[in-house]
C-alpha atoms as one frame of an Amber mdcrd trajectory, in Angstrom:
protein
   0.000   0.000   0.000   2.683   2.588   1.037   4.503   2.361  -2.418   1.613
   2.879  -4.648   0.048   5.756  -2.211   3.002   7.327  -0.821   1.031   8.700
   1.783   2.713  11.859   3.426   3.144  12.345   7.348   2.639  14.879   9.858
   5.952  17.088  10.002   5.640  17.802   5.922   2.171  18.473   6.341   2.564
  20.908   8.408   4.985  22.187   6.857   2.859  22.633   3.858   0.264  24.263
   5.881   2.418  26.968   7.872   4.226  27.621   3.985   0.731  28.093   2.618
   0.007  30.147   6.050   2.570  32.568   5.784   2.463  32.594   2.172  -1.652
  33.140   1.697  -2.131  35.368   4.659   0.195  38.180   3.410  -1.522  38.700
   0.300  -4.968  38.450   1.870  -4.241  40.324   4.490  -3.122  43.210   2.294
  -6.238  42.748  -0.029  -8.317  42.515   3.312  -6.398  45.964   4.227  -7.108
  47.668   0.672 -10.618  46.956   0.872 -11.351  47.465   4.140  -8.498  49.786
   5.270  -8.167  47.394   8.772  -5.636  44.830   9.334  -8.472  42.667  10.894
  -8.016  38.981  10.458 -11.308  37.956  10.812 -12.247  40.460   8.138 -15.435
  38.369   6.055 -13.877  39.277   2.892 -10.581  37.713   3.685 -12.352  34.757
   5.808 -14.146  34.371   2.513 -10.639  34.605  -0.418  -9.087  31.964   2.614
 -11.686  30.250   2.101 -12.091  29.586  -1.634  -8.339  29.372  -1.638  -8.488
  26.411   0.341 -11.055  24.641  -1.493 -10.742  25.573  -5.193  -6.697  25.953
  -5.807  -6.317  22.211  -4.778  -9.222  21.158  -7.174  -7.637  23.137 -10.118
  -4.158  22.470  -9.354  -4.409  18.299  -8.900  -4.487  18.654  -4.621  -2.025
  20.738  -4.902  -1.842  24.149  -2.684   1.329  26.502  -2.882   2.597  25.421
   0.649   2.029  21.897  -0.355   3.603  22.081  -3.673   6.885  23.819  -2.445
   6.849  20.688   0.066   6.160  18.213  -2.571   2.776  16.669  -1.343  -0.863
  16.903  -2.823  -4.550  15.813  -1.443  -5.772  12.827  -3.562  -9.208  11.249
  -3.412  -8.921   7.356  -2.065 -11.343   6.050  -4.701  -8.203   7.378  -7.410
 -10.981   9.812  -8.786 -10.547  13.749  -9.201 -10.748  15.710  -6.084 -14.346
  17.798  -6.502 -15.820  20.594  -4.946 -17.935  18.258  -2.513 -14.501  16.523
  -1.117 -13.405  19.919  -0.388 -15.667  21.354   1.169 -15.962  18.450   3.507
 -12.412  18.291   4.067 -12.034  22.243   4.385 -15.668  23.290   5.577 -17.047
  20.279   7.568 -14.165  19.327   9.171 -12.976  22.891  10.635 -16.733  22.524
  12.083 -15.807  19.707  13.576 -12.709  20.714  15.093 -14.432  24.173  16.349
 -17.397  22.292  17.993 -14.950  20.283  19.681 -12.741  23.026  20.771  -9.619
  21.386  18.938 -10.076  17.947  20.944 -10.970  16.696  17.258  -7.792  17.747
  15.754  -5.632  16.901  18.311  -7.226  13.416  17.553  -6.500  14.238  13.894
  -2.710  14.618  14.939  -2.660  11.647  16.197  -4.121   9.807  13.227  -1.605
  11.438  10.879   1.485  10.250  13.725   0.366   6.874  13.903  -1.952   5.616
  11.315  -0.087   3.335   8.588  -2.123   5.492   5.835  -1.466   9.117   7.798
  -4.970   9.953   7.672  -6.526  12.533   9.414 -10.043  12.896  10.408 -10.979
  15.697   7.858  -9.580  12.948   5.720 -11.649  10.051   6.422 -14.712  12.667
   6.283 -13.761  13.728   2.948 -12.853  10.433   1.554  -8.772  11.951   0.752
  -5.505  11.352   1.705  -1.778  13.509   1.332   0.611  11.874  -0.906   3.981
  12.630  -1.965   2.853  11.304  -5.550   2.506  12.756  -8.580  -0.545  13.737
 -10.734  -0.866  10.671 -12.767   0.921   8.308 -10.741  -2.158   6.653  -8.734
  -5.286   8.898 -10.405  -7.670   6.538 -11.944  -6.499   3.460  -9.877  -8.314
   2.414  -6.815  -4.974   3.603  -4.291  -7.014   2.185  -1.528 -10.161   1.303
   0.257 -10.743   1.822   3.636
């Protein structure tokens, strides 16, 4: 399983996410600034680009965000199929829900998954039916990688 799906673990993913962090936010944040003329991060408009960032660039861009491609990894459906609008949302959407409801307990949990789980995923993963590979577009896309 681990050589077709290359599945990626916790320290590159988050290295991925603070990349696409640091990299996203300044941008927004100055958009949110020119707009608005306030630095304030929970600006709707910014909430809102963040937002659609997260979900859309990986569908257009084969799972693929900028912090994740600088890092080499890339959100893949399970089933092999292309990552879709519903996937993300539940992945980006649904599970933040989740892990706000449960005032982080859930993604703490999630952590843990990622640490120890042979196939690194997360719970936002399992909801959304994805996975993070190190894997390139082509490589395991319309093979089953794995089923649950």
């Amino acid at each position: 399983m681990d050589q077709v799906t290359k599945p990626a673990g916790f320290w590159i993913r988050l290295l991925g996410n603070l990349l696409d962090g640091i990299i996203v936010s300044i941008p927004l944040g100055l958009i949110g600034f020119l707009i608005t003329g306030d630095f304030d991060r929970e600006d709707p408009i910014t909430s809102l680009i963040g937002f659609i960032y997260a979900v859309a660039v990986p569908i257009l861009w084969y799972g693929y965000t900028i912090g994740k491609r600088i890092v080499g990894v890339r959100i893949v459906k399970v089933n092999g199929k292309k990552l879709g609008v519903g996937a993300m949302l539940l992945r980006v959407l649904v599970a933040g829900i989740v892990y706000g409801i449960t005032l982080g307990i859930a993604l703490i949990v999630s952590v843990f998954m990622v640490v120890f789980r042979k196939d690194k995923r997360s719970l936002h993963d399992m909801m959304a039916g994805t996975y993070v590979t190190y894997a390139k577009p082509g490589e395991i896309e319309d093979k089953q990688a794995f089923i649950d």
